[in-house]
N, C-alpha and C positions, 0 to 999 in steps of 0.2 A: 334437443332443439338448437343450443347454440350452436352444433356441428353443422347445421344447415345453413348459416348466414355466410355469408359469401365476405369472400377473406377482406376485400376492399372496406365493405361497411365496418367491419369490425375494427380493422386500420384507421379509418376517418373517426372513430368516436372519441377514441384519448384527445385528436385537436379537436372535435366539437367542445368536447368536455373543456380543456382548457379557454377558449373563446367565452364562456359562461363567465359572468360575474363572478366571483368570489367574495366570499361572506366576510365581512369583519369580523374576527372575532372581538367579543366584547371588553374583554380585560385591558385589550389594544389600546384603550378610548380612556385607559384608567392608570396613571403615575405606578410604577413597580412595585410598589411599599403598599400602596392599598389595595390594586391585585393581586397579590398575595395572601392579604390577609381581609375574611370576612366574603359575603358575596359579591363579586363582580356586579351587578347590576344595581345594585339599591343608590352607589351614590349617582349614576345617573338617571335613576328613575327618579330621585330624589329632584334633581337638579331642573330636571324636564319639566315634571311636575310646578312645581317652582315659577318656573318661566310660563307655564298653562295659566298659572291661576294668578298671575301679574298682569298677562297679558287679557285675563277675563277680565280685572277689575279696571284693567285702562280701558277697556271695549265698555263699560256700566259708567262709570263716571264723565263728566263733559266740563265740568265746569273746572276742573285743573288737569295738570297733566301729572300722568303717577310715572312718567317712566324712569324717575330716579328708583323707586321700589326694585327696578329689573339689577342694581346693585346688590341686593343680597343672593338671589340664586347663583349670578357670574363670582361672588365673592366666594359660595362653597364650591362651585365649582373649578375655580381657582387652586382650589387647598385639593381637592381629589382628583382630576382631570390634567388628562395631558395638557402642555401649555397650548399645540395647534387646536384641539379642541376648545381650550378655554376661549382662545378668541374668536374660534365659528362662531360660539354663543354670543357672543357682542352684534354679529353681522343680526345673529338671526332674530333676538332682542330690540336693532333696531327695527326691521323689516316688518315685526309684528307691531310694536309701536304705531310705524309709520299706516300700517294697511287696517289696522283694530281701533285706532285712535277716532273715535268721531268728534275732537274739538276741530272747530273751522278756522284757519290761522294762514296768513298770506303764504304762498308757495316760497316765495328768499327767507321767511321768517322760520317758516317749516324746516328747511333745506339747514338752517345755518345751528335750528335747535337741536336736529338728528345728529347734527355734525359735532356740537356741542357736546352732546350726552355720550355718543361714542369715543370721542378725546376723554374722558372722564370714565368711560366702564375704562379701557385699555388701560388709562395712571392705575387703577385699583387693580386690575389683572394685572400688570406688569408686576405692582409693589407686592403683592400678593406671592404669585410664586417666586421672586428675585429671594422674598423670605424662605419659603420652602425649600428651595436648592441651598441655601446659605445654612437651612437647618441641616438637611440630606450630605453635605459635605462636610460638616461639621459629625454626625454620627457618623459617617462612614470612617472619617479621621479617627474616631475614640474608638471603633471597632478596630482597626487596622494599627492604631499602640496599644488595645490590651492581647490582641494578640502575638504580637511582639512581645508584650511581655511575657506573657504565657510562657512562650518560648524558649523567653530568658529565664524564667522560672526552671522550665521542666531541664533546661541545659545546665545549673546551679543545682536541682536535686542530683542530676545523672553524676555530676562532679563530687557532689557531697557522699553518695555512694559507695563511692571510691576509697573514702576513709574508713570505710565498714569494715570488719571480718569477713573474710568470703571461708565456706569449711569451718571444721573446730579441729583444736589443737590437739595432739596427740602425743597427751600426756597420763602417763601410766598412773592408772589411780580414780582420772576423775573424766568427768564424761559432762561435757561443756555444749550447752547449745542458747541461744538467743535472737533476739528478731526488733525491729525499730519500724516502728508506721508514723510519719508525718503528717500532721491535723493539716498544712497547708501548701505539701507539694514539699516545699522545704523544710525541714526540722532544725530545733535549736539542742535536740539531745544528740549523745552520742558515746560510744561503747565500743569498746578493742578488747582483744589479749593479746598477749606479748610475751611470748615464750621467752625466760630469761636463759634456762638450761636441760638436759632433758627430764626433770621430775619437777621443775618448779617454775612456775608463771605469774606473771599479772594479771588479774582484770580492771579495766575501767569504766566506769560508767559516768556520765557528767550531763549536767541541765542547764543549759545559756537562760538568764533572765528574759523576760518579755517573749514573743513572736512574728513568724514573719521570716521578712530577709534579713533585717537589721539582729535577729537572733540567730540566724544560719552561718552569715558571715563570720559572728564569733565562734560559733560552733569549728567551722572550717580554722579559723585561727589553732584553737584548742586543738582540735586535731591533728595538724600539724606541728603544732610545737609536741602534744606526747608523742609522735613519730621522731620526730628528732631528737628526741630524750632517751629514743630507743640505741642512740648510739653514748651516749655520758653514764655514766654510773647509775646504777638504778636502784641507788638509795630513795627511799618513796618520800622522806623529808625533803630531801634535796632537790626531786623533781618539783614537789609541791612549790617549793618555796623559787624554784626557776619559773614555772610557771606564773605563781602571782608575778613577779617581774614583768614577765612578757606580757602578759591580759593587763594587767594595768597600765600597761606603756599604750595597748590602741584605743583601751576603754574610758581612759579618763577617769576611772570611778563608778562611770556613769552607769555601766551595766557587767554584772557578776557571771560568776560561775559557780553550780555548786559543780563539787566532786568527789566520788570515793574511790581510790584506790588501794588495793588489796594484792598483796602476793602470797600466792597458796603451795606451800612446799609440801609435794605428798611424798616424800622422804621423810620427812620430821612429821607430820602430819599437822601439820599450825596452817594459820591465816595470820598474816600479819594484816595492816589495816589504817588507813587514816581516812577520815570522814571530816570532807570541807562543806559542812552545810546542807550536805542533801540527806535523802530522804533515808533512813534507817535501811541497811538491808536485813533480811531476814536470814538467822541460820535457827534452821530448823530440827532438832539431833531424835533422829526413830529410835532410839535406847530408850530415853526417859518422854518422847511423846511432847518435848517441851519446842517452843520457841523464843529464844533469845537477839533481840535486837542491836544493831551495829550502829549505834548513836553516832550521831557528830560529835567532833572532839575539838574542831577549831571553825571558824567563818568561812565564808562564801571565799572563790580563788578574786583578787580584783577587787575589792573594794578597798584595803591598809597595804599602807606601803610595804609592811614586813609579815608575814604569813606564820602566825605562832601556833603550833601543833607540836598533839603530842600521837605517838605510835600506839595503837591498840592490838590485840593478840586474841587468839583463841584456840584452843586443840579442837584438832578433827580427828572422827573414826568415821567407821565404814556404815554407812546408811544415811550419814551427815550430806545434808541440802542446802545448799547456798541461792539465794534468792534476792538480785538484786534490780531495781525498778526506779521510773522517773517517776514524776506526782503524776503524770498523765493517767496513769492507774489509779491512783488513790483517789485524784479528787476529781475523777468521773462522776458527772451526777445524773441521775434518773430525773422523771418527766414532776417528782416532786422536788426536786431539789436536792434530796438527799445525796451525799457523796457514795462512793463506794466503801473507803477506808480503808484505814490497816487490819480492821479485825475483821472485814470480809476477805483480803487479801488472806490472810493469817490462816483460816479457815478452808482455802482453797486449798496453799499449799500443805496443812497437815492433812487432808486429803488427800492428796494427789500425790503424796512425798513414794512413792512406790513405783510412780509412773517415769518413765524414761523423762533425760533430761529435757530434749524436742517435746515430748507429750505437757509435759508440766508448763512449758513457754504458752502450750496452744492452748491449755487447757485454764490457765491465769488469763490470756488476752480474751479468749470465748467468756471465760464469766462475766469478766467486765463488761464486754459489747453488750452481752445481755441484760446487764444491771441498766444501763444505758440506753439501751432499745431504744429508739423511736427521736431521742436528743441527738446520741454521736457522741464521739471523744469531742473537744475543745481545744485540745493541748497533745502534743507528740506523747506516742506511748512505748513506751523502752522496757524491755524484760530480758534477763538472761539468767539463766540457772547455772549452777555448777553441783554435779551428784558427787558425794565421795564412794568410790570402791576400791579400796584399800588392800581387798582381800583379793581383787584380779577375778569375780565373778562375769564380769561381761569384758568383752574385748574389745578397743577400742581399736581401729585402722584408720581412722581418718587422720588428716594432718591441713594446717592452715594454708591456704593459698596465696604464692609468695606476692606481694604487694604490685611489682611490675605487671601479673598477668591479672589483677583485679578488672581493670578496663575490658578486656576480653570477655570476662565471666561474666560481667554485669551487662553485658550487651547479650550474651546469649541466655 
């Protein structure tokens, strides 16, 4: 059938069609913030309503006038209504006053009170949303600096990243892997190796006091100063104790570091070792089934002018598990409060002691998440393994990623 209307009519309907009124939509009539959020129409059904049932009680009553009452509907619809609509309602508020009102009152007397009350909605509408925008510019300012920060955050992780291992080193013997999740975009741990020569390495692992940026920033100190320690002698007393120097110099005192560093010669087959405060690592030896703990041996890096340690040791064979960790593991707590610990940690890795060194990192951070279900970590969580294979059972190929092309890799 529409094949048979003739091409003209059909041509004239889009302009009839435009000529037609057009419907307001309703949201239009309603400030941004509250049409978006809730039904469009309630706060002007509200407001309408409002104005109905002021306007019936000024139409009942004779012996006063109620039209100051017509202040509370213009005052909410102040706070929800566009400002052009808010002041239609004044016009129409008075109109109904003026037409509904049966008290008898001289015509100038009339004229000058309509005139009155409407100079008096308008102060209240005006003050009314002048507030509203002053609030509305005011969130939108706080929205527009936290995402800025945001920004600055996520650009401070991307940088902090950069001090990570990218790869594991490839070194004959041991088969190295680990991983760092930040509780806050930023983290205040942090963890390298540092290949000294081709059989013998360092690892580091370290935990900035407190959280946040004011811990990340230290973090990145640290970091950077054990990168440039990568070029001085790397005696591990002597880094330590350069270190305290420098963290003390920007800390004041105020805020520590722990630290353990460890260099693992699989020539000789030892760990050398010094523990500033932090959290025990684990060496785990599949021979005897046992687990023996990497205590601290001197204070936090940064809090005493002069950093007194002594060098710890231990022999490695082949089946030997090194397992080193922030407290972000240990003192994850479940939805009763209990922590995780060291004897659930302990427990995982003489499990798992079999499992690839990457399997073992996943397989320590998955218990935990789980211990934790439903809470979250609270605190950065830092894990890295190191397997001994002494004997040349599995073959290592990978090698570290030289530090210049880190920024590339962490971008793809």
């Amino acid at each position: 059938m529409n094949d048979l209307v003739h091409p003209a009519v059909r041509e004239s309907r889009p302009a009839e069609l435009r000529r037609l009124p057009k419907r307001v939509p309703l949201p239009s009539l309603l400030r941004k913030d509250v049409a978006s959020n809730g039904p469009a129409w309630l706060p002007l059904v509200l407001v309408l309503g409002a104005i109905s049932a002021v306007a019936y009680a000024d139409h009942l009553v004779v012996a006063i006038s109620l039209v100051y009452l017509y202040i509370l509907p213009l005052a909410v619809g102040a706070i929800f209504l566009r400002k052009g609509v808010s002041y239609s309602l004044i016009v129409i508020c008075i109109l109904l006053h003026d037409s509904y009102s049966q008290r008898t009152i001289h015509p100038a007397l009339r004229i000058f009170h309509n005139l009155s009350a409407m100079l008096c909605f308008a102060f209240v509408v005006y003050f009314i949303q002048r507030y509203i925008e002053q609030r509305e510019a005011l969130a939108k300012t706080v929205q527009q600096q936290r995402d800025d920060l945001l920004q600055d955050v996520e650009l401070a992780a991307e940088v902090q990243r950069l001090f990570l291992p990218v790869g594991k080193p490839a070194i004959a013997g041991l088969e190295i892997a680990g991983m760092m999740k930040p509780a806050r975009g930023v983290s205040g741990d942090y963890y390298d190796y540092i290949p000294i020569d081709a059989h013998t390495i360092q690892v580091v692992i370290a935990d900035v006091s407190g959280k946040g940026v004011p811990a990340a920033l230290l973090m990145s100190a640290t970091a950077a100063a054990m990168q440039l320690e990568a070029n001085h002698d790397r005696n591990m007393l002597s880094v330590v104790g350069r270190l305290n120097t420098g963290i003390r110099s920007v800390s004041d005192g105020v805020r520590y570091v722990t630290l353990l560093l460890a260099e693992i010669d699989a020539r000789k087959r030892t760990v050398n070792y010094v523990n500033c405060g932090h959290n025990p690592a684990l060496l785990f030896r599949a021979k005897t089934d046992t687990l023996t703990q990497m205590d601290s041996s001197c204070p936090p890096i940064g809090i005493f002018p002069q950093e007194m340690c002594e060098l710890a040791s231990a022999d490695l064979i082949t089946g030997d598990v090194l397992v080193f960790y922030t407290d972000g593991i240990t003192e994850a707590r479940n939805q009763l409060g209990e922590e995780f610990g060291i004897q659930r940690l302990s427990a995982v890795v003489r499990r798992g002691s079999s499992l690839a060194a990457e399997d073992l990192v996943t397989d320590i951070f998955s218990s935990a998440a789980d211990f934790c279900s439903g809470v979250g970590f609270h605190d950065d969580v830092t894990i890295f393994v190191v397997k001994c294979d002494f004997d040349g059972s599995a073959t290592l190929t990978s090698s570290i990623v030289p530090r210049e092309e880190r920024t590339q890799a962490h971008k793809s």
